[in-house]
Structure formats: C-alpha cells, structure tokens
N, C-alpha and C positions, 0 to 999 in steps of 0.2 A: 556426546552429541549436543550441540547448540541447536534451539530453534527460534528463531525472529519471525514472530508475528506481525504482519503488518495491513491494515484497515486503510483503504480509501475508497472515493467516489470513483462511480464507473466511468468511463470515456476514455482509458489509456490503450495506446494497441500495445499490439502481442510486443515491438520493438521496444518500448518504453516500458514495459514490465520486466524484458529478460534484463534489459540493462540494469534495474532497479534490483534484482536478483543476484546480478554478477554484483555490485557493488559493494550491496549491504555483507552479501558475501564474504567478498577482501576484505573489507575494513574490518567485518567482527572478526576472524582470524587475524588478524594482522595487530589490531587491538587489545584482541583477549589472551593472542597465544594461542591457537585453535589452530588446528590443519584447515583447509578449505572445504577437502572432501569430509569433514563434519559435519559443516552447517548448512542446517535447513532453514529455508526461508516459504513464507506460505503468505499468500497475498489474499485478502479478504478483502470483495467487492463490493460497495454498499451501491443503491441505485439511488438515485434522487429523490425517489420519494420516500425514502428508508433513510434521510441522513437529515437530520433537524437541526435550527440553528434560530436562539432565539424564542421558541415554539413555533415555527413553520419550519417544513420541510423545504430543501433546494427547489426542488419545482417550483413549490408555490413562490416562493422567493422571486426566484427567475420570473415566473409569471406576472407578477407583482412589477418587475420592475422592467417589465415590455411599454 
C-alpha cells in the first residue's frame, strides 16, 4: 500500500479535492508501478490562521494587505 500525504490551506470544495485525489492517485501508480486500488491519499487541511509565512499567519497577511 502507498500513502500520499498531502497538507494545504483550507478553501477548496469537495470538487477540487476529489479531483486532486483521482490524480495524485494515477500518477503514483502509473509512476511507481502501483495498482490504483492501493493508493491512499489523505488531504490535511490547515486554516489560515494555522499556516505561517514569514512569521505571520495568512490571515494576518491578508489582513495586512486590505
């Protein structure tokens, strides 16, 4: 079994995630020699004010630059 971890910021929908699943999906089998129904993939959601860049968080960021 393969599993792909993968970390971003939240604001994607449900559409834009499964795609991102199907994809990274094929390619790592397709890539590594993997069956499909092997691989897991697992999407970890950070929120903006959990994602830092610089020393400030996205929010502030964004806030910053209203």
């Amino acid at each position: 079994m393969l599993v792909i971890k993968t970390t971003m910021m939240e604001g994607r929908t449900a559409e834009q995630k499964e795609a991102l699943i199907r994809r990274l999906s094929e390619v790592a089998a397709e890539e590594l020699g993997w069956p499909v129904e092997d691989v897991r993939v697992v999407i970890y959601e950070v929120t903006k004010q959990d994602w830092g860049i610089a020393g400030s968080s996205v929010l502030e960021r964004e806030r910053k630059a209203k």
